[in-house]
C-alpha positions in Angstrom: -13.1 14.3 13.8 -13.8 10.6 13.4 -14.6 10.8 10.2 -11.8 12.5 9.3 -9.4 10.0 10.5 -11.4 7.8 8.9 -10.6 8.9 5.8 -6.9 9.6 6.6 -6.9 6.0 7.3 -8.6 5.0 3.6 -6.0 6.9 1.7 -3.3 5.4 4.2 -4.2 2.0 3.4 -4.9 2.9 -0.4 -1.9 4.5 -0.6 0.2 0.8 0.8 -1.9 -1.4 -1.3 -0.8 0.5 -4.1 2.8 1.2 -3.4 2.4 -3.2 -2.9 1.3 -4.0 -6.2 4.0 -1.5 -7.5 6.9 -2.6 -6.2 6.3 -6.0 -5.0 5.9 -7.8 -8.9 9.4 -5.9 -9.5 11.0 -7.3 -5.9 9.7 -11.3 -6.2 11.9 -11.9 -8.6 15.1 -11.1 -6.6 13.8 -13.0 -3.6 13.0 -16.2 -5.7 16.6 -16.5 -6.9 
C-alpha cells in the first residue's frame, strides 16, 4: 500500500512539473507586460 501511493505521488508530481514547463514559458509573457 505504501508503495503504491508512492508511486501515485511520483506521477502526481511528474505530472505538475510537466504541465509547469508547458504552460508556464506560454503565461510569463502575459505577466511581464
Amino acid at each position: 500500500m505504501f508503495f503504491l501511493s508512492l508511486w501515485l505521488f511520483c506521477i502526481l508530481l511528474s505530472l505538475l512539473f510537466l504541465l509547469f514547463f508547458f504552460f508556464f514559458p506560454r503565461l510569463f509573457p502575459l505577466l511581464v507586460f
